[in-house]
N, C-alpha and C positions, 0 to 999 in steps of 0.2 A: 738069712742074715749071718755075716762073718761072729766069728766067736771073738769075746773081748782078746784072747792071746795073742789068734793071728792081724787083729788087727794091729794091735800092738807091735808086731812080728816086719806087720807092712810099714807101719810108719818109721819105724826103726830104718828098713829099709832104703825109705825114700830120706832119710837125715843122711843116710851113710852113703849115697848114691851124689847126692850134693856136695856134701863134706870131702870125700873123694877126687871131686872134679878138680881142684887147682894141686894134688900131691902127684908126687910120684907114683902113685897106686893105680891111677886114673885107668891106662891102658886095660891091666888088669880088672879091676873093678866094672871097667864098662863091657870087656868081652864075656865076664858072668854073668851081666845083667841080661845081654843079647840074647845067651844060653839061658838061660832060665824062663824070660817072656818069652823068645822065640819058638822053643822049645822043637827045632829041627826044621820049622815054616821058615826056608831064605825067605819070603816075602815080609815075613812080620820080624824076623831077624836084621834085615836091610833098614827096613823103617825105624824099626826101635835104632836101630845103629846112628842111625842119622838125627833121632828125635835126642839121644845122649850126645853126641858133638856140638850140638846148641847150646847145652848146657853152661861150659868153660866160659864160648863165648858170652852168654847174656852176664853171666859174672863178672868177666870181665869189663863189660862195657857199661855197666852199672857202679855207681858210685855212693859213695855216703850211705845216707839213711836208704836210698833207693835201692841199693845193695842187697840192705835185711828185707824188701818188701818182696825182691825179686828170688832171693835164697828160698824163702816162706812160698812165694810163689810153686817154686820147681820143688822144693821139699813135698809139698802140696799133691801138685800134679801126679808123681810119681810114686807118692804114697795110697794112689787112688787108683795107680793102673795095677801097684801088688796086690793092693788090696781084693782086686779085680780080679787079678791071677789067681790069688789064694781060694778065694768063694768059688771056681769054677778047677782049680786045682789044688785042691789041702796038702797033696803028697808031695809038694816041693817044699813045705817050710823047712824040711832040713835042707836044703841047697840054700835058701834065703838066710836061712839064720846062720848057717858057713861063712856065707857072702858076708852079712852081718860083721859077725865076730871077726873075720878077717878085715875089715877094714878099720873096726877097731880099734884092733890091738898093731894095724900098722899106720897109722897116722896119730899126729899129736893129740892130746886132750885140750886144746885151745881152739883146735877147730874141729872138734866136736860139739864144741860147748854153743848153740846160739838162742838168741831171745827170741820168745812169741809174745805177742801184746795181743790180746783179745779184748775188744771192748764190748759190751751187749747195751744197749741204749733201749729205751722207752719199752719195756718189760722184755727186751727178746731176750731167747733163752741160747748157751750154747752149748754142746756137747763137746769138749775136747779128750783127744788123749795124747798124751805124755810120757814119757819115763824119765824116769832120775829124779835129781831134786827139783821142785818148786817153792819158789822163794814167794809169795804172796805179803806185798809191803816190806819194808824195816830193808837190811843188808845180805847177801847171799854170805853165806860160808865161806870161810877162806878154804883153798883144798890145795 
């Protein structure tokens, strides 16, 4: 089982992979991601290449509310295949958390910032993880 850090490491990941996709950083950001899951397989290089230029698009073509389900979606996805990467290779969290920290500290904090709604109905239970703040009820912070 992934340790709570790197999971935390991967989800991080997959916000900043998405978050990413409509900036200027984009190029950048996605030729790290290539290198890092690739990690020198052109074949899994190629595909991950191709599975990150759908990205822009499905954002793009999504609107409104459908937007946030679609972001949460690929935040999702891609926070599953780090995660994946990490439990079968630990020695790359410092390339990930590079990746991380650089996309960062070069895109806004506006669109870093997005909402997850989780609901659990008739006792189900959920496991999430998170960083930063959580606003549970009442008004977020102003920052």
């Amino acid at each position: 089982m992934l340790a709570e850090a790197l999971m935390e490491l991967a989800a991080m990941g997959g916000t900043a992979i998405v978050g990413a996709a409509a900036t200027d950083m984009w190029q950048g950001t996605k030729g790290a991601v290539v290198r890092i899951l690739g990690r020198g397989d052109d074949r899994v290089e190629q595909r991950t290449s191709v599975q990150l230029e759908r990205i822009p698009l499905e954002l793009e073509q999504a609107s409104g509310p459908q937007q946030d389900r679609v972001r949460t979606a690929l935040q999702n996805r891609w926070t599953e295949k780090l995660a994946e990467l990490l439990e079968d290779n630990p020695e790359l969290e410092g390339e990930l958390r590079s990746l991380v920290e650089a996309v960062r500290a070069g895109i806004p904090a506006t669109q870093q910032t997005f909402v997850q709604n989780n609901n659990a109905t008739g006792g189900g239970v959920q496991n999430i993880t998170q960083t930063g703040d959580i606003v549970v009820g009442g008004n977020p912070r102003n920052q």
